[in-house]
C-alpha positions as CSV (number, residue, x, y, z in Angstrom):
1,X,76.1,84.9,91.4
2,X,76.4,82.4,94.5
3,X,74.7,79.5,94.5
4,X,72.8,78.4,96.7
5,X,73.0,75.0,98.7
6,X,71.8,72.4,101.3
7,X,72.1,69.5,103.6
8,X,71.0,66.2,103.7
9,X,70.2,63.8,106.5
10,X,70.5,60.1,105.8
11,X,69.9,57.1,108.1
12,X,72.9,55.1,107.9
13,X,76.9,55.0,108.0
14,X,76.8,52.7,105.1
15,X,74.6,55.9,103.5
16,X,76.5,58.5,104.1
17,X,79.4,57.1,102.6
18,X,77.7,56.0,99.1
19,X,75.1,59.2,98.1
20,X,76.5,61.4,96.1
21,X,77.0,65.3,96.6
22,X,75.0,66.6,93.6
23,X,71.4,68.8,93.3
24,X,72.6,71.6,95.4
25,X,73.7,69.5,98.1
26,X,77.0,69.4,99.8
27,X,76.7,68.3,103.2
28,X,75.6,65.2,103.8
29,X,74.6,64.7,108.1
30,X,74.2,61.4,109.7
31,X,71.8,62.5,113.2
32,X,72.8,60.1,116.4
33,X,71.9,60.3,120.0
34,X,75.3,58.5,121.0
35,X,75.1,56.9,124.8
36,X,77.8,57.0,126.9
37,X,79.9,59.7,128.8
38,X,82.0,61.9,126.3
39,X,82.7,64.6,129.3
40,X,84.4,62.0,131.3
41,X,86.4,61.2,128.5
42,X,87.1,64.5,127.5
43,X,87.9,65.7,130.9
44,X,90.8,62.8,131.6
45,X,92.4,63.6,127.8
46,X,92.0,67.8,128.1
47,X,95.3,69.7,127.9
48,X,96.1,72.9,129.8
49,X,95.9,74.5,126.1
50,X,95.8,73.9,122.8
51,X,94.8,70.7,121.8
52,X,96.2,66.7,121.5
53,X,95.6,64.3,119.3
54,X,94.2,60.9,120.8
55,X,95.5,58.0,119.2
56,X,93.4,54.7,119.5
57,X,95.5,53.2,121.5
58,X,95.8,55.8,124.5
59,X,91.9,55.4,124.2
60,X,91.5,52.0,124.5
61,X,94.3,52.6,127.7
62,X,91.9,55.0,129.8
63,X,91.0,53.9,132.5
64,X,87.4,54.9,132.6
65,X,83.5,54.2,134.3
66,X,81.4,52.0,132.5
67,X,79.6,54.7,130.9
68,X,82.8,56.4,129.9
69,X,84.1,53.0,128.0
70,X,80.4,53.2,126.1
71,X,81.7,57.0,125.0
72,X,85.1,55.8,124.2
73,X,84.2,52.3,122.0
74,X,81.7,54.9,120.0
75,X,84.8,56.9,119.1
76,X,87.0,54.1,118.4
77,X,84.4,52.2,115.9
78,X,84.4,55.4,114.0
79,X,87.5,55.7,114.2
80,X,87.8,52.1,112.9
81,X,85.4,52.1,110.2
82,X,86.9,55.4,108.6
83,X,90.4,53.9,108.7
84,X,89.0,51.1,107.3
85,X,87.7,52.8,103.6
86,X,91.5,53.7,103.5
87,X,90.5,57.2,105.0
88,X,93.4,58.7,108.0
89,X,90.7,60.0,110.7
90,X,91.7,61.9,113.5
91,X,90.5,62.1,117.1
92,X,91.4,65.7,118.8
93,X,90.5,67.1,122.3
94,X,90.9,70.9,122.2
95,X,90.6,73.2,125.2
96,X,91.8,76.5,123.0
97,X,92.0,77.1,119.2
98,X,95.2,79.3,117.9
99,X,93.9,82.4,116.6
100,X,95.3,84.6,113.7
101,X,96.7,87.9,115.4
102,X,98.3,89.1,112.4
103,X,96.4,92.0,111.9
104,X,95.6,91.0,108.4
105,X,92.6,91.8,106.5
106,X,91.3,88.4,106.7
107,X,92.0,86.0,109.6
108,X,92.7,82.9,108.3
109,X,92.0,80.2,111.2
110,X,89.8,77.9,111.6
111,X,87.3,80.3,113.3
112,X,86.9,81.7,110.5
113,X,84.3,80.3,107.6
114,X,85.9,78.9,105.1
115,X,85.7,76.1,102.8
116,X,88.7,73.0,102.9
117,X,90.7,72.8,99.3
118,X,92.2,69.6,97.8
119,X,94.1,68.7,94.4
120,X,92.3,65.4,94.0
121,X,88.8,64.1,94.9
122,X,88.3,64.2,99.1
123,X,85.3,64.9,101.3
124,X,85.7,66.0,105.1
125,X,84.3,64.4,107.7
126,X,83.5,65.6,111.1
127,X,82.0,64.3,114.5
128,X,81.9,66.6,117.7
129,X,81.3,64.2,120.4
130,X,80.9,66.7,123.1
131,X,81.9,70.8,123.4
132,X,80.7,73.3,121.6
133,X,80.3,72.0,117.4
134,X,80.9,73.6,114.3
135,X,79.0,75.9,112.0
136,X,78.0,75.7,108.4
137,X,76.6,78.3,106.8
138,X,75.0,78.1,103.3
139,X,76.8,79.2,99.9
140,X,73.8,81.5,98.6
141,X,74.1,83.4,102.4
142,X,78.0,84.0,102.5
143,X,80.6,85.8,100.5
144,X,84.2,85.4,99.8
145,X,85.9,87.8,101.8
146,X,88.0,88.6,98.7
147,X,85.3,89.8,96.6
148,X,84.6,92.7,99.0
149,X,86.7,95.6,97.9
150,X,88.2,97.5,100.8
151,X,89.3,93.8,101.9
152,X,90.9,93.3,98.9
153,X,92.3,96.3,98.6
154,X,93.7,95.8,102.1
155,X,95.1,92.3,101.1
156,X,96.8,94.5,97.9
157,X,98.8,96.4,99.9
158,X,100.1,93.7,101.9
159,X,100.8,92.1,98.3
160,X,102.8,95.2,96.8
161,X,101.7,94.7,93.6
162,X,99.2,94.7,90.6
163,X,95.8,92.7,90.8
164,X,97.1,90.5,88.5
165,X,98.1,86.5,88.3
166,X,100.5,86.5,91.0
167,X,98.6,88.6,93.4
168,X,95.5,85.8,92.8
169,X,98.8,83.2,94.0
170,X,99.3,85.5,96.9
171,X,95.6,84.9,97.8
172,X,96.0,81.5,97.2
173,X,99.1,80.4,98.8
174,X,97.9,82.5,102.1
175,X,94.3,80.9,101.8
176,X,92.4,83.8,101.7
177,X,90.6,83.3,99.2
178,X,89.0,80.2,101.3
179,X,87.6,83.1,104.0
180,X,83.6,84.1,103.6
181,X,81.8,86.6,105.0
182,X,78.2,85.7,106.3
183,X,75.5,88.1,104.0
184,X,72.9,90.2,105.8
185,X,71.3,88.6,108.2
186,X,71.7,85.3,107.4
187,X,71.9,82.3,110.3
188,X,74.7,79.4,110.2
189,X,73.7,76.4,111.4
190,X,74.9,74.1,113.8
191,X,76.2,70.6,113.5
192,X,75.0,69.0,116.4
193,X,76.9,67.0,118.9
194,X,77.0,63.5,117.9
195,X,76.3,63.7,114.1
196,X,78.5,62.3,111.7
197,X,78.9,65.3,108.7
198,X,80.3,64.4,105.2
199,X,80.9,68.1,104.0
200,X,82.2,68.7,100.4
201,X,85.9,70.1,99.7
202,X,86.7,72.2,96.3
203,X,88.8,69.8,94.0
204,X,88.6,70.1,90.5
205,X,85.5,68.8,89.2
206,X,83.5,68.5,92.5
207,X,80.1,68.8,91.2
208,X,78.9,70.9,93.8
209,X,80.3,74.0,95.8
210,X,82.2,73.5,98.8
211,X,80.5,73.6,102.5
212,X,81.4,76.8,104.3
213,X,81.9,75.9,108.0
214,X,84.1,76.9,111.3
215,X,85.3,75.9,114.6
216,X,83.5,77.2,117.3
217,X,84.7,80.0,118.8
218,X,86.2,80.2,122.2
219,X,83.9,81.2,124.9
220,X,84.4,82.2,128.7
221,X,83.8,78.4,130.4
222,X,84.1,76.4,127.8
223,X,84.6,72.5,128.3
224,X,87.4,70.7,126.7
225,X,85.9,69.6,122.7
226,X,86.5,65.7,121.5
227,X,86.2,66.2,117.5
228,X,86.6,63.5,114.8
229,X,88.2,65.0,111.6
230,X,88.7,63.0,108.7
């Protein structure tokens, strides 16, 4: 049976780092109305396609407006204050996302829902600044896309074996078995531009289930996206 989960909203930085995931929850959101202008930013960093990764110092570089040096302090403090819990954030602007045209049963990107996986204790963190955010979608209205049987019996074939140990490595190893499926008709729900998310990652012993979520996908028109990922 899936278990169902939740989000909660907290009122601080220093708040969403200490509360615990635990009583169904697993994503934790910090809500801000950030000033400054991200879409200048994000339109002077933009590549062609694809996406780059900002370091701090080509940010603190830019030549900008005043309200575009308001957008880009906010991104370095976070960047700052993550770095400086001993976390290794990341600031990314993305025009286009790399999609998996493989043909396979289940398309593993980052469009796709699917929960992160670790070996040892670790939460992501997220932050779209401006563009289009990510999803999340709750654990009681998805399934893995594993569990449905003509997908897994399409992901068999590929395997050319038994349903045994090492096809369950082959599901592994590929990260299928990270891929859900939304139930019925259940809604995701958005992240919000601005928010700071804590979402919680399968690790062995994570007391709670991990927070389905995906990239946005690509739409006709799209602006460039400036994401913290931590």
């Amino acid at each position: 049976m899936t278990v169902s989960t939740k989000r909660a909203f907290v009122q601080s930085f220093a708040e969403i780092v200490s509360r615990p995931f635990g009583g169904g929850v697993n994503a934790l959101c910090w809500p801000r109305n950030l000033e400054g202008d991200f879409a200048e930013v994000a339109q002077r960093l933009a590549p062609s396609e694809g996406f780059v990764v900002v370091e701090a110092r080509a940010l603190e570089a830019l030549s900008l407006s005043a309200a575009g040096r308001v957008a880009a302090n906010v991104m370095l403090e976070d960047l700052h204050r993550l770095a400086a819990l001993g976390f290794d954030p990341t600031l990314n602007c993305i025009t286009t996302y790399e999609s998996d045209e493989r043909g396979l049963p289940i398309a593993t990107d980052l469009m796709s829902f699917h929960v992160d996986r670790s070996p040892i204790e670790v939460d992501t963190w997220l932050c779209t600044y401006y563009g289009r955010t990510s999803e999340g979608l709750d654990n009681g209205d998805a399934r893995r896309l594993v569990d449905v049987p003509v997908i897994r019996a399409g992901l068999l074939d590929e395997y050319g074996g038994q349903d045994d140990g090492g096809f369950a490595e082959f599901l592994s190893e590929g990260s299928f078995d990270l891929h859900y499926g939304v139930l019925g008709d259940a809604r995701p729900f958005a992240f919000g531009v601005g928010n700071l998310w804590r979402i919680a990652v399968a690790w062995p012993g994570c007391a709670v289930p991990p927070c389905i979520h995906r990239a946005p996908r690509a739409v006709a028109g799209d602006v460039p996206r400036l994401l913290l990922i931590c």
